[in-house]
Residue, then its C-alpha position, 0 to 999 in steps of 0.5 A: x754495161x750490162x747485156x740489155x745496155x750492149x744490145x741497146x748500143x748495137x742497134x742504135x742504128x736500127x732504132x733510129x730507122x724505126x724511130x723515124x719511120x714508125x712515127x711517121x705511120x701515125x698521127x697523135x689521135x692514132x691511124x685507121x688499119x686499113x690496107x694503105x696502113x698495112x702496107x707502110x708497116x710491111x715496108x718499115x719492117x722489111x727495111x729493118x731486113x728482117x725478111x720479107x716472110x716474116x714482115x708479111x706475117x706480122x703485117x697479115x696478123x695486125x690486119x687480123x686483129x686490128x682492121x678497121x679500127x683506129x689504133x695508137x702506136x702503142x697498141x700496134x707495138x705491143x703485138x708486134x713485139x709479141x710476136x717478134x719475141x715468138x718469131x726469135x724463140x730459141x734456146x738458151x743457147x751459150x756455149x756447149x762445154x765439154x764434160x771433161x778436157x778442152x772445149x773445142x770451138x771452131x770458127x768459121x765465116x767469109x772474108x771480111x765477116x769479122x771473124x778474127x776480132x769475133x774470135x779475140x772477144x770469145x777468147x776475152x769472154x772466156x778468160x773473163x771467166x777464168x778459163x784458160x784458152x789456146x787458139x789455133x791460126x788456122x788462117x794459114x792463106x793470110x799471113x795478116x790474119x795469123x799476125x791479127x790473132x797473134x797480137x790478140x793473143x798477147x793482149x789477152x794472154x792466151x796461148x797461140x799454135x801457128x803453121x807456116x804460111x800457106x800449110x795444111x790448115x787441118x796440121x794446124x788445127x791438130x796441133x792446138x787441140x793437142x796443145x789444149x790437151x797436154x796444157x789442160x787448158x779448158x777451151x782452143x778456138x780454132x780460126x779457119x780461113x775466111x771463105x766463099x759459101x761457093x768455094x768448094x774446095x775449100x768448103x771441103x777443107x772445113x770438112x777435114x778440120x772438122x773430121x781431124x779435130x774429131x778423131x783427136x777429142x770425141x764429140x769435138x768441134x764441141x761448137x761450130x760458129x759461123x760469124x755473119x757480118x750484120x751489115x751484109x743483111x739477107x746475104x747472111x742467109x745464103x751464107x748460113x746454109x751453105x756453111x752449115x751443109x758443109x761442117x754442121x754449124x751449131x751456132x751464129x755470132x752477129x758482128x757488126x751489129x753496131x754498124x748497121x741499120x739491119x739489125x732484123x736481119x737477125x729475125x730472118x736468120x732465126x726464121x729462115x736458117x733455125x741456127x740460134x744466134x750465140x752472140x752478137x758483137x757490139x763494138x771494137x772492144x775485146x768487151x764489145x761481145x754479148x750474149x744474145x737474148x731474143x726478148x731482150x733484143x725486141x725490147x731494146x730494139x723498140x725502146x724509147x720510140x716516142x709518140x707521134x706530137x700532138x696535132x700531127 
């Protein structure tokens, strides 16, 4: 399945909100763009959660160009999708690889964001392309989670540095880079326990991981990714901006995504954060992970809204 086909999948719910209620703003011989109208499309789209910022903005250009005027549906999606596409702009943005040795990439998130699975389909994608990966357990608080990521590890066939439960995680995270370095391995993911924006002290223990790996491999973490549960919606934003005080994230994995009818949540972190979005996570497979494109997202999150029927 190719990656349009994988974000088409993810947001089948999203989609099926949409298709739904923007029908219902129109009728076969189109709809007069007037205030009533523009404040259905307002609700529509901030149902999505993408924002309210940024579903005002597209609502306030429609009216721009369109008031007063009878438009087909067609017509009003086109500019819509345009202007989500420059909403969502972004970068390139796949994974930052070190020049030479081990790309370190660091993991961070909430309880419950999906950031364990997340992590054994970035260590997937990796092997995939024949690199070799080690992963650090760097979850020492949660016996379960070090247990999670050890059975990922001999399904996928990397290599796994672990601590005893409730050891310094930082320890940890030093020993998988060293076990990448001697191994020459070409990537190590380092799992961190999953955490409260609000929790300082253990804010401050992303810190140290951050500062330990650095004194090990210059320029290292390479990457620092924090994995946002889609269906949390606009709590990611919150979420976003705390972790990226604390350990300068440099990018998001979406998980979840085909859990929910919230898939805008992802134009709002784009809008509200400026963080790109690296991946998003479609599935329970190892598989279910893809790249994330922003104008294949617009596309795939209007694709195959049919027109209102004749005589409605």
């Amino acid at each position: 399945m190719g990656f349009f086909d994988k974000i088409k999948q993810g947001l089948a719910k999203t989609k099926q909100l949409l298709n739904t209620d923007v029908r219902d703003l129109f009728k076969s011989q189109g709809r007069l763009i007037d205030d009533a109208f523009l404040d259905e499309l307002r609700g529509v789209l901030i149902k999505t959660d993408m924002g309210v910022q940024a579903a005002t903005a597209i609502v306030e250009q429609i009216g721009v160009k369109f008031r007063a005027r009878v438009m087909q549906m067609e017509e009003v999606l086109a500019d819509i999708k345009v202007q989500l596409k420059q909403l969502m702009a972004q970068d390139e943005a796949p994974i930052r690889f070190a020049a030479s040795g081990p790309t370190v990439i660091m993991v961070a998130g909430v309880n419950g964001a999906g950031k364990t699975t997340s992590i054994a389909k970035l260590a997937q994608l990796f092997l995939s392309q024949g690199k070799t990966v080690v992963l650090g357990a760097g979850d020492t608080f949660r016996a379960a989670a070090v247990e999670q990521l050890s059975i990922w590890a001999g399904r996928l066939g990397a290599q796994i540095v672990k601590g005893e439960q409730g050891s310094d995680p930082a320890s940890v995270a030093h020993r998988a880079v060293a076990v990448a370095l001697e191994s020459k391995a070409d990537v190590c993911i380092i799992d961190t326990a999953g955490r409260l924006q609000t929790q300082q002290n253990l804010m401050q223990q992303l810190t140290k991981i951050h500062r330990v790996i650095g004194k090990q491999i210059p320029d290292a973490p390479h990457e620092v990714l924090l994995v946002l549960d889609a269906t949390t919606g606009q709590n990611g934003i919150s979420q976003a901006r705390h972790f990226t005080d604390a350990v300068s994230c440099s990018g998001i994995v979406l998980a979840k995504l085909d859990g929910t009818a919230k898939g805008g949540v992802v134009v709002a972190i784009r809008q509200q954060v400026g963080l790109p979005v690296k991946y998003v996570g479609v599935g329970e497979r190892p598989e279910d992970l893809t790249l994330f494109v922003p104008d294949d997202f617009v596309e795939a999150l209007f694709e195959d809204l049919v027109p209102p029927a004749a005589g409605r």
